[in-house]
C-alpha positions in Angstrom: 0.0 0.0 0.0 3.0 2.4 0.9 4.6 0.9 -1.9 1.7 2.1 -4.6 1.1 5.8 -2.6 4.7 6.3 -3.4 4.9 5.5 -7.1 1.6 7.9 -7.1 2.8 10.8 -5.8 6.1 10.4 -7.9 4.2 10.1 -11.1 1.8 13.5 -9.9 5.3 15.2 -8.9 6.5 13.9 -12.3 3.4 15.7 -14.3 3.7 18.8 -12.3 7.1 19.0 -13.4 6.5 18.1 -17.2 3.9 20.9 -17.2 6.3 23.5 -15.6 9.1 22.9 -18.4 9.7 24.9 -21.2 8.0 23.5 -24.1 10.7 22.3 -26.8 10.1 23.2 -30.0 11.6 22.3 -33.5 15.1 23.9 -33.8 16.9 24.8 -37.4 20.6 25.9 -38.0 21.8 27.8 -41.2 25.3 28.7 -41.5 25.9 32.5 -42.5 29.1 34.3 -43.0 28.3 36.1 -39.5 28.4 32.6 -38.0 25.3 30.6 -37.3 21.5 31.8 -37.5 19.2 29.3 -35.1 15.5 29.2 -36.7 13.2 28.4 -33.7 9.4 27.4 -34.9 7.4 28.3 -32.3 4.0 28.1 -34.3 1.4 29.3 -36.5 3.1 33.1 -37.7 5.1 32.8 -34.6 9.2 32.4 -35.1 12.2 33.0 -32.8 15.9 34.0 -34.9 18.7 33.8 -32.7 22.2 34.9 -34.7 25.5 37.0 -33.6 24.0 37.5 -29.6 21.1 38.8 -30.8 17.2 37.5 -30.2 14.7 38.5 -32.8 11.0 37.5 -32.3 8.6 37.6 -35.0 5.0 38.1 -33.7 5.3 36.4 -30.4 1.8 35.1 -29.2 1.3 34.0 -25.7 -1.2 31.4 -27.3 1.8 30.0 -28.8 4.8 30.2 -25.7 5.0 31.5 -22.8 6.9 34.1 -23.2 7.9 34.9 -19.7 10.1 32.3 -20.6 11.3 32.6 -23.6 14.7 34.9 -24.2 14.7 38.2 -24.2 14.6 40.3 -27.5 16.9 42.6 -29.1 14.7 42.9 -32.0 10.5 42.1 -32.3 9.1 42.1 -35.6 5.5 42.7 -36.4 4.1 41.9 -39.5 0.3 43.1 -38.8 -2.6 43.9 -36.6 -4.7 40.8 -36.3 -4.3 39.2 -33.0 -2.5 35.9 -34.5 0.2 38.3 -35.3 0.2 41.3 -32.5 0.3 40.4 -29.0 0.9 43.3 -27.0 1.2 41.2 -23.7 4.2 39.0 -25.1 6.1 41.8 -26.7 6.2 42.9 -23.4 7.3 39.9 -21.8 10.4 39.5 -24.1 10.9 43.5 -23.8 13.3 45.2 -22.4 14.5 48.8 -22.7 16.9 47.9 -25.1 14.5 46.0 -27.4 13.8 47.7 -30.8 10.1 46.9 -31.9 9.3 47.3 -35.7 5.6 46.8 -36.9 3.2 47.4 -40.1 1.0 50.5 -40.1 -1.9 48.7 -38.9 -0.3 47.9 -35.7 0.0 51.8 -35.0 -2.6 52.4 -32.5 -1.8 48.9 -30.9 2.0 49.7 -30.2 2.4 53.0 -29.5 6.5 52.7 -29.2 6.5 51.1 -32.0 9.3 52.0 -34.9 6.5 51.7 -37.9 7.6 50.6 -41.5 5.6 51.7 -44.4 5.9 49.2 -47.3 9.5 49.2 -49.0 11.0 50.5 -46.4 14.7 49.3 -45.4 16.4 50.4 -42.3 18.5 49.2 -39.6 18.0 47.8 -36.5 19.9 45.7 -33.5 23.2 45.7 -36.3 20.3 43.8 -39.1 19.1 45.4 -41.9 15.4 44.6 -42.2 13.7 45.4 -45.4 9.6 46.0 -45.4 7.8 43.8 -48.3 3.6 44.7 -48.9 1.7 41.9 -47.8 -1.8 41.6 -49.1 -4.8 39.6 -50.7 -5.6 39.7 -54.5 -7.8 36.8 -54.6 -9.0 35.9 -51.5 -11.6 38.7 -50.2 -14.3 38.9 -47.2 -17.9 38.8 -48.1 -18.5 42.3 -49.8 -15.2 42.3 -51.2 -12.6 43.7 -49.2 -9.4 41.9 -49.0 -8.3 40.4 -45.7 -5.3 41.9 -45.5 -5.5 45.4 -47.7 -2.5 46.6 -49.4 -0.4 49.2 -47.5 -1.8 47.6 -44.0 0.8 44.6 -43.1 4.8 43.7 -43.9 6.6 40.8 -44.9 10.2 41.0 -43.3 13.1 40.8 -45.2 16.2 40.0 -42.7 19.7 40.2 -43.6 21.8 37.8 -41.0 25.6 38.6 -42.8 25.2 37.5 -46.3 21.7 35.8 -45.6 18.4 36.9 -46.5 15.5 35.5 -44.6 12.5 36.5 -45.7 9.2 36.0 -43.5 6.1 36.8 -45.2 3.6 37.6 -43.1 -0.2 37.3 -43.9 -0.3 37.7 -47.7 -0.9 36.2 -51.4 2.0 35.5 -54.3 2.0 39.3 -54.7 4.1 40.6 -57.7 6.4 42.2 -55.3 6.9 38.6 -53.4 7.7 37.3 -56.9 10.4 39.5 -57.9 12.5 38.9 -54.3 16.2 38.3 -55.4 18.8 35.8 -53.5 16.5 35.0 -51.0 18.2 32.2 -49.1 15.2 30.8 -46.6 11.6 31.8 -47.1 8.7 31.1 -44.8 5.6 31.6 -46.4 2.1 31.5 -44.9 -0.9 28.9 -46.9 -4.5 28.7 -45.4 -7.4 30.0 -47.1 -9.4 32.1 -46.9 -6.4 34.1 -46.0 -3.3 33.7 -47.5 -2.4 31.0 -50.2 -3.1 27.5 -51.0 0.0 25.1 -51.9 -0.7 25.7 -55.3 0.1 29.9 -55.1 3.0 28.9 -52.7 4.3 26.9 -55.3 3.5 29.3 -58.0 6.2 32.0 -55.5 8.4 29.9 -54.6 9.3 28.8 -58.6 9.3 32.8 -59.3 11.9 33.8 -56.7 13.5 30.6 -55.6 14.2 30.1 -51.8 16.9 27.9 -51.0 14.7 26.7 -48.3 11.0 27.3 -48.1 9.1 26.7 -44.9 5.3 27.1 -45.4 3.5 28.6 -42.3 0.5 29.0 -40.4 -0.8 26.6 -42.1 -4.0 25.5 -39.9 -5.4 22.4 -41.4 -3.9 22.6 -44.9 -2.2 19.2 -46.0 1.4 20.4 -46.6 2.4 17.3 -48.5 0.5 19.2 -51.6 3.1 21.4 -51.1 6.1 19.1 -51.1 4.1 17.4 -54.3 3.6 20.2 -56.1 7.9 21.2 -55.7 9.4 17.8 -55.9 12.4 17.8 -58.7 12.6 21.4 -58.5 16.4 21.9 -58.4 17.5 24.1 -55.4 14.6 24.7 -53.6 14.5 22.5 -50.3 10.9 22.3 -48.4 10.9 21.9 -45.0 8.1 20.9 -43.2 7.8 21.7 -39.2 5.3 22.2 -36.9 3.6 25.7 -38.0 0.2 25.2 -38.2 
């Protein structure tokens, strides 16, 4: 009877612990000629970039980590308003009065602080230059026909780590500006309808400006072997498939 009350508490001790710990999440290195960039997947539109000392986080959710936890940031990107993407309380969390926080004009009212980019926009921040690339709907609208994401409103992120460009696309279609990107060396780009792209328009991208590796994201429910499908044989474009739904 001792015996069993033992091995009962150990195993609720055990649980308590398991839910306390940091949870792990899929880890990616890329070699650059500043050294090595560390991709973090966190979920959904939610990424971590850790390179040279310096943490960038690219709209941290507190749906997705805890980020009370999670290290603090140099840099926070923010690629638009919806609340997927803009989580006041975990910018916070990771902020501290160093932290630069870049956003999309729709995030305006939301961050305050914030250093706004207007589409095209390059500048530099934390020692990166991050470029601003319009991120919109053509296709895909709302019923009475305004787009989900109108033009002007949100950013893709173009992020220069040394001689690396990583380009994170935010909420968007295979916009003519996405498709004349140049030497873009890892590309994360989102597919779910209604609002962004199915595997077919990623595909139709991703053969225009030619990642060397493409990560789809926040993908929901989509079945991202379509993607994979839909690339195989294409020379120099490796698809990698983690945990972004």
């Amino acid at each position: 009877m001792m015996r069993s009350m033992v091995f009962a508490v150990a195993l609720c001790l055990a649980a308590a612990a398991a839910a306390q710990a940091p949870k792990q999440y899929q880890e990616d290195v890329v070699r650059t000629s500043g050294g090595d960039l560390k991709i973090t997947c966190i979920g959904h539109g939610t990424l971590m970039f850790t390179y040279a000392g310096k943490v960038i986080h690219v709209d941290p959710v507190s749906s997705m980590a805890d980020y009370t936890r999670m290290p603090k940031a140099d840099l926070v990107l923010v690629t638009h308003e919806h609340g997927d993407h803009l989580d006041a309380k975990a910018i916070a969390a990771v902020s501290t009065e160093r932290t630069v926080v870049i956003a999309a004009r729709s995030c305006a009212k939301a961050l305050p602080n914030a250093v706004i980019m207007a589409n095209g926009e390059s500048r530099t921040a934390a020692g990166l230059t991050i470029e601003a690339v319009p991120a919109y709907n053509i296709v895909n609208l709302r019923p009475g026909g305004i787009p989900y994401h109108p033009k002007g409103e949100g950013n893709g992120y173009i992020i220069h780590f040394g001689d690396t460009k990583v380009y994170v696309a935010g909420d968007t279609e295979n916009t003519p500006e996405m498709k004349a990107l140049k030497q873009i060396a890892v590309a994360f780009l989102p597919m779910n309808l209604p609002f962004t792209m199915t595997p077919e328009m990623v595909a139709d991208a991703a053969r225009a400006f030619r990642p060397a590796i493409l990560y789809p994201y926040h993908y929901g429910n989509t079945d991202t072997s379509a993607l994979v499908r839909l690339l195989e044989g294409e020379k120099g474009i490796e698809v990698r498939i983690r945990d972004l739904r």
